[in-house]
N, C-alpha and C positions, 0 to 999 in steps of 0.2 A: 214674828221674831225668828222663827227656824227659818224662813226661806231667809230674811236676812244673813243669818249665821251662815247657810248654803253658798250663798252669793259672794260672802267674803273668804271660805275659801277656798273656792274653785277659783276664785281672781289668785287667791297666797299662790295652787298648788300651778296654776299656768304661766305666771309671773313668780319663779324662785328669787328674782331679785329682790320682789318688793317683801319676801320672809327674814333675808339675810342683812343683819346689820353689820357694816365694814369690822375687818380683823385688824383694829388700831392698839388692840396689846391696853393695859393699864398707862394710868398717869407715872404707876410708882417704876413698871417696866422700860417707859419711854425714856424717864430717867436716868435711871439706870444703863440704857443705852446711849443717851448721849454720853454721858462720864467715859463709857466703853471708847465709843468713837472718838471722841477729843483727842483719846491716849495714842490708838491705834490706827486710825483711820481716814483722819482731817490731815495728815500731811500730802497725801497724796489725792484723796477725795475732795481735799476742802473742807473748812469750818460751816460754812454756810452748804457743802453737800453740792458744789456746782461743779467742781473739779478744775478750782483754781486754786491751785498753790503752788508752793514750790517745786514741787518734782513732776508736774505735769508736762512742761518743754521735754524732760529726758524720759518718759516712759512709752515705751511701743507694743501693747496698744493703748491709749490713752485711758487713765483711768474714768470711774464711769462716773457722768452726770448725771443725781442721783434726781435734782427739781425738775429736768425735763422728763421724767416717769419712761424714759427710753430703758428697758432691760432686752438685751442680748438673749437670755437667757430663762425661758419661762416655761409652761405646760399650761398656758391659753394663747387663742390665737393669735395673728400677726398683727399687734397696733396693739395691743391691748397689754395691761399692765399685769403684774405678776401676781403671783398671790404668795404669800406669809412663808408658806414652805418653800416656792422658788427662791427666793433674797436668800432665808436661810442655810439651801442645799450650797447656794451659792459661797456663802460666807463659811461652809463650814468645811467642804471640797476645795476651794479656792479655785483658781485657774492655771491650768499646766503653761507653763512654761511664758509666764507672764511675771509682773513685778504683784501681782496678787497672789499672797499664800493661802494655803490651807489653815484652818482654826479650830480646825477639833484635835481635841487633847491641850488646846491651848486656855478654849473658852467654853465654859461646860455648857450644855443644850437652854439651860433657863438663860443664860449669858448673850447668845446664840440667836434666842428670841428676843431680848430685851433692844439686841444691836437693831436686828427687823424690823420690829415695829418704829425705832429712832427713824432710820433710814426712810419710811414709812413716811413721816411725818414731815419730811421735805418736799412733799408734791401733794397737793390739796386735792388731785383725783382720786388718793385715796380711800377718803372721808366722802366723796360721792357716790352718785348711781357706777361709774365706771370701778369701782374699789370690791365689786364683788364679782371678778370676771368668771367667765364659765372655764374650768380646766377641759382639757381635750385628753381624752383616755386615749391613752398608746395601750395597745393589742399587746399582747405574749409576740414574741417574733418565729415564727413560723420556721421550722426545719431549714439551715442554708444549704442550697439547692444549685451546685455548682451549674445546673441546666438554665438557672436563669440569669448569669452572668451575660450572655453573646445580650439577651433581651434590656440587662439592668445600662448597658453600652450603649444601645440604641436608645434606650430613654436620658444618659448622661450625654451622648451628643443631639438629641432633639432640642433638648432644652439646653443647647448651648453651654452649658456647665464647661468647656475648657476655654471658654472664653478669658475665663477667670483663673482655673485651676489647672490648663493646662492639658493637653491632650493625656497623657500620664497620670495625670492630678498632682503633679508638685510643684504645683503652687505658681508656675511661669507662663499662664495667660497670656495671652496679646493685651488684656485689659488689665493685667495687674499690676499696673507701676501709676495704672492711673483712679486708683479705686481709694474713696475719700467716704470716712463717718459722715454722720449727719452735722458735725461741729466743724467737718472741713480737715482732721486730719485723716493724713495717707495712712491705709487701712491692706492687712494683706490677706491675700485669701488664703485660704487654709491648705496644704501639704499634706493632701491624703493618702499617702506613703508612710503618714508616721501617727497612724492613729490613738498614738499614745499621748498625742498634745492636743489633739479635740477637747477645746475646754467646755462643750456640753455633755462631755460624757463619750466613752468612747466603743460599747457597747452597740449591737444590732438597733437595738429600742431606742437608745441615744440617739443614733442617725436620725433612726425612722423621725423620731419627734423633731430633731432640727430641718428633715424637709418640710416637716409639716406645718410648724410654727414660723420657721422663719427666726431673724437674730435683726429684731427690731437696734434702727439709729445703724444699720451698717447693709450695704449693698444686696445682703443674702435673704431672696423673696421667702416666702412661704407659697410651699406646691400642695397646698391642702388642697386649693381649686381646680388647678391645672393638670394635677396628676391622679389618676386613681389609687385606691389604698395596691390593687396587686402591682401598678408598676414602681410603685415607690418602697415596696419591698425588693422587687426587682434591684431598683438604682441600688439600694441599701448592699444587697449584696455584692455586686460590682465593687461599691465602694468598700466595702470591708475587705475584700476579695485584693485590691492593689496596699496592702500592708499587714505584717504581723501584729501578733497581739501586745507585743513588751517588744521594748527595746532591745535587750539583752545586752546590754553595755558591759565591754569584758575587761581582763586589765595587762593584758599582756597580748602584744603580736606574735605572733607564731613565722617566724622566716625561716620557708622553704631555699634547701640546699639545694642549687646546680652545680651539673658538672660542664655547662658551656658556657660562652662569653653570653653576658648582660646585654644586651640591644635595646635602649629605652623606645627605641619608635617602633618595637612594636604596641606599646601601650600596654593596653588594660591587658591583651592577649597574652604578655609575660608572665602577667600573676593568676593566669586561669584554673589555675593547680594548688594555688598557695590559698590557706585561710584568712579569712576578712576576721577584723575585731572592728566593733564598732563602741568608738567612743562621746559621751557628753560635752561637749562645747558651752563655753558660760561666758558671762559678761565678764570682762576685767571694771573690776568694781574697787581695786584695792588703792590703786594710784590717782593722781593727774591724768585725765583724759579719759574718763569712765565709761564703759558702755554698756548700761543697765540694760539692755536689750539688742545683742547682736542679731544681726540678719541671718548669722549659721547657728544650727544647736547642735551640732552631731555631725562626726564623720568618721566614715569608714577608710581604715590603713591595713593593708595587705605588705610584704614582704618577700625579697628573695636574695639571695645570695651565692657566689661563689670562692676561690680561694683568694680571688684579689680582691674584689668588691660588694658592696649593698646596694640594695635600691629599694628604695619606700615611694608605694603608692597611696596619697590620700584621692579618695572621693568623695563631696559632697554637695546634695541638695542646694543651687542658689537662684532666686528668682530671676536674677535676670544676669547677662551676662556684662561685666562691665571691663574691658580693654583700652579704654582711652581714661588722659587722665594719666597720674602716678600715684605710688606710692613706695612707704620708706618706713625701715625701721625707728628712723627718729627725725621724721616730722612733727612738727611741733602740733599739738593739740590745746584748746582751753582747758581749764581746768573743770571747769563744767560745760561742755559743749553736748547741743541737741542733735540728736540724731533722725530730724526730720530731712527725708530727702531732698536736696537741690532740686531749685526750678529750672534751674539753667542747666545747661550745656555738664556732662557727667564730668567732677574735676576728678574725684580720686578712683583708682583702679582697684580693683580685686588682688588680693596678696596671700602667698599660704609661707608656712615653715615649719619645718622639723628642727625640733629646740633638742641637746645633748648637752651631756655635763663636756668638758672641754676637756678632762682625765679620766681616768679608770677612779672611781668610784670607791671606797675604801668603807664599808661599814655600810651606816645606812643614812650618812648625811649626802643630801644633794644639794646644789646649788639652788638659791631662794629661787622657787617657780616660775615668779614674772619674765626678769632677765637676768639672772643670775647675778652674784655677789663679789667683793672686791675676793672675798677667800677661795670663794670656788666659781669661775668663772664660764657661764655656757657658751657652748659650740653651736651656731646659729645657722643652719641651711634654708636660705630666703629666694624668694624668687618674686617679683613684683610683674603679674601678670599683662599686664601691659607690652612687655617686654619676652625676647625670647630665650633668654637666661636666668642663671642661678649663680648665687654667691654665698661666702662663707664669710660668717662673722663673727669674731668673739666680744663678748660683750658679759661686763662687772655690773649689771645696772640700767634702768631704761631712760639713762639719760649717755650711757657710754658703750655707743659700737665702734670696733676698730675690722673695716677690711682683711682680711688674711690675704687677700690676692691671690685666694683660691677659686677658682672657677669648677662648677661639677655641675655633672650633665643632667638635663633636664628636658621632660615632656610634658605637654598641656595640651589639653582639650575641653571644652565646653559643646555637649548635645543635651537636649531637651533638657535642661535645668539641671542639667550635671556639670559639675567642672571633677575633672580628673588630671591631678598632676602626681606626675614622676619625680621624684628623686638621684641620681644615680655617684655613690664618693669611694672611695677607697675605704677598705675595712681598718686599713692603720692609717690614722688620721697625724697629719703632722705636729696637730698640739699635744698627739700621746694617747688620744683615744683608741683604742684599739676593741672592734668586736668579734669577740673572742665565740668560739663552736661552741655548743651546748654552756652558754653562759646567757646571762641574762641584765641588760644595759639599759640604764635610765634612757625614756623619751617622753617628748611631750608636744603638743600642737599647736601651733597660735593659723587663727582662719581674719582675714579682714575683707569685709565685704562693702566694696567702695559703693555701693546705692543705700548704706545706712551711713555714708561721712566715714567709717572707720578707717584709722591712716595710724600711725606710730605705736603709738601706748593705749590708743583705741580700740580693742581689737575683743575677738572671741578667743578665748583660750581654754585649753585642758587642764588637769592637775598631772603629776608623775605618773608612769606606768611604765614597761616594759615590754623590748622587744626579743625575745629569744631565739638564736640563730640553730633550729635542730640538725645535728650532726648529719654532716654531707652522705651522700651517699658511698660506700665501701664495699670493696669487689666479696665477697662470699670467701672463705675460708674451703668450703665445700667442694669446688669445683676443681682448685690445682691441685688439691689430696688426693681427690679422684682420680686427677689425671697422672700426677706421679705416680700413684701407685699400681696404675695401670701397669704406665711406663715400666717401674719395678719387677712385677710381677713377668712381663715379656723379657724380662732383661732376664728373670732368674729359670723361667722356662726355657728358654734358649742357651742358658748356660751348661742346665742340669744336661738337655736334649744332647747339647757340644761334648761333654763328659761320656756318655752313655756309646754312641757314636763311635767314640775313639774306645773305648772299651770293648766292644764288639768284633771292633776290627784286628784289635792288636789278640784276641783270643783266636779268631780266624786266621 
């Protein structure tokens, strides 16, 4: 009987699986989770948990298929399902910069769990031998060690990683227009410039665990095999190495005062001097022709000025560069239209503008942010990249632009998944806008990135913020004081000397 007993658990302690009964949560928590889900999480999930419903045509990245046990997002290996705590970190962090929110503070941790184990219950691997998968411990991460960057490069181009993400890593691969989930939608790679939208986490350890594990149901391997734990701290640092920790999203531009003329060709090189603010870009969600998920999230606007003119630089991050094709302030859009990329031939182009109130601003009403309103009408600076122009619009509304027949100058460029365009108008504007020296003027952004459909009312936009024009530069008070009273001063030493002189003489 003892060697029996012996023999059953040296089998428990060599075989953990066959100890562990699957983490399926209670009948009364399952429950309890589906009611959660029904509420919150079936419109885009699906009722049935497959990710058919309604808003799965318009979301990028497509919500997730919870019955084919596919998670992105785990701490066991590549192929292998999640365990209790990944669903829930998941559900409770959400995903940056996705139509998946965050749920803590919203649903308390017993809530949290009850959603898990629901979600749980739509893939019958669960309740199997595979339902008890082994977690992979991630290390502390090791001192970052700017000496292993030249090394973390060489392991980021061994393994062809810019294949995908781009020599830079923003995102504009030779292979990323054509990278599809396991369900067949277009799928992007990650923009590791901005690791603040890493939806596994955006931390040293985060990395490390997304090379290791892999993001099961979408292109991105696991290098648990391939790579050893020191170069894959290595890559880690590289990669942490090409972005800051926080966005820093500010709310006002700062425009640098010249004292010579404005030349937009020379570029980026005009505003070398002048400070960048960088702002959040979101979907236009409010109107006709929605874009629950633009292709831009942020862009940087720089500033400069002189006694006759402005000029706004935006730059920002775009996967691929799109010039053929048009676009237009009021193109017509569906009401609900999918923002899955053309198979065909690119129809719509890439589009930016700087949006302004059309008058000097009075208080603290502005014109309604989309595209301004029949009472206060915005002053629209558009340029449809396809094209090597810029026009001015005014526009009550995003069903009414009217031409100004103002033309203002404009630069553009697109290198490695950057597009940088120029601005360049008169500071006194003819509908009356006028920006004024150390004051501070409504603006705002609209970005349209023709490889997600976005055309008219489709588009990414900003909320208000401002640009402030700081006081030109002024000659010193200092300098002609000095010099007059130099002046003075010889003038009254030569007088006294003149006096003295004649005095002398006429005693002689």
């Amino acid at each position: 009987m003892f060697r029996l007993l012996l023999i059953v658990a040296t089998l428990t302690l060599a075989q953990p699986g066959l100890a562990q009964e699957p983490d399926l949560g209670t009948e009364g928590q399952r429950a309890e989770g589906q009611v959660i889900y029904d509420a919150k999480c079936a419109h885009c999930h699906g009722f049935s948990g497959d990710a058919e419903s309604v808003a799965t045509p318009f979301l990028r990245p497509s919500p997730r298929d919870f019955v084919s046990g596919n998670f992105k997002f785990r701490s066991t290996a590549s192929g292998e399902l999640p365990t209790t705590e990944d669903i829930e970190h998941s559900i409770r962090e959400g995903m940056p910069y996705t139509s998946m929110p965050a749920w803590k503070g919203i649903l308390s941790e017993a809530e949290i769990s009850s959603l898990a184990y629901y979600i749980k219950s739509f893939n019958s691997d669960f309740a199997g031998p595979y339902g008890t998968p082994d977690v992979i411990e991630v290390p502390d991460a090791p001192d970052f060690d700017e000496s292993n960057l030249s090394r973390g490069r060489e392991v980021f181009d061994a393994n062809q990683c810019a294949d995908c993400h781009g020599q830079n890593g923003r995102g504009n691969g030779e292979s990323a227009t054509e990278l599809m989930d396991d369900w067949g939608y277009p799928i992007r790679p990650a923009d590791m410039t901005k690791r603040w939208t890493f939806r596994g986490g955006s931390t040293r350890e985060d990395i490390y665990r997304t090379f290791t594990t892999g993001l099961n149901g979408t292109p991105m391997p696991s290098y648990q095999q391939t790579i050893d734990e020191e170069d894959r701290w290595a890559l880690v640092d590289y990669v942490y190495s090409l972005s800051r920790d926080e966005p820093d999203y500010g709310t006002v531009v700062t425009a640098q005062g010249l004292l010579a003329p404005i030349d937009v060709i020379q570029g980026a090189e005009l505003f070398e001097n002048a400070p960048a603010t960088y702002f959040p870009i979101v979907g236009q969600i409010i109107e006709p022709g929605r874009s629950f998920y633009p292709g831009v999230n942020g862009v940087e606007v720089r500033a400069v000025y002189n006694q006759r003119d402005i000029a706004v630089m935006l730059s920002w991050n775009d996967m691929t560069q799109e010039i053929t094709g048009s676009n237009g302030l009021a193109m017509e859009v569906l009401p609900f239209d999918s923002d899955v990329p053309s198979t065909a031939d690119t129809v719509f182009s890439d589009a930016a503008a700087v949006l302004l109130p059309s008058a000097a601003v009075e208080g603290i009403e502005k014109p309604y942010f989309m595209f301004g309103d029949s009472k206060r009408p915005m002053r629209i600076w558009y340029t449809d990249l396809a094209t090597d122009s810029a026009g001015v619009f005014t526009s009550t509304g995003s069903s009414s632009f009217v031409a100004d027949g103002e033309e203002i100058e404009r630069f553009a460029s697109y290198e490695d998944g950057v597009w940088t365009v120029i601005f360049k108008a008169r500071r006194q504007a003819e509908s009356g806008l006028y920006f004024e020296e150390a004051a501070f003027t409504p603006i705002s952004f609209s970005i349209w990135d023709g490889y997600s459909q976005e055309r008219g009312n489709k588009r990414g936009l900003s909320a208000w913020y401002h640009v402030y024009l700081e006081p030109l530069e002024t000659i010193s008070p200092v300098g002609p004081m000095a010099k007059w009273a130099f002046i003075v001063i010889i003038l009254e030493l030569g007088l006294i000397g003149t006096v003295r002189y004649r005095r002398r003489k006429q005693r002689a």
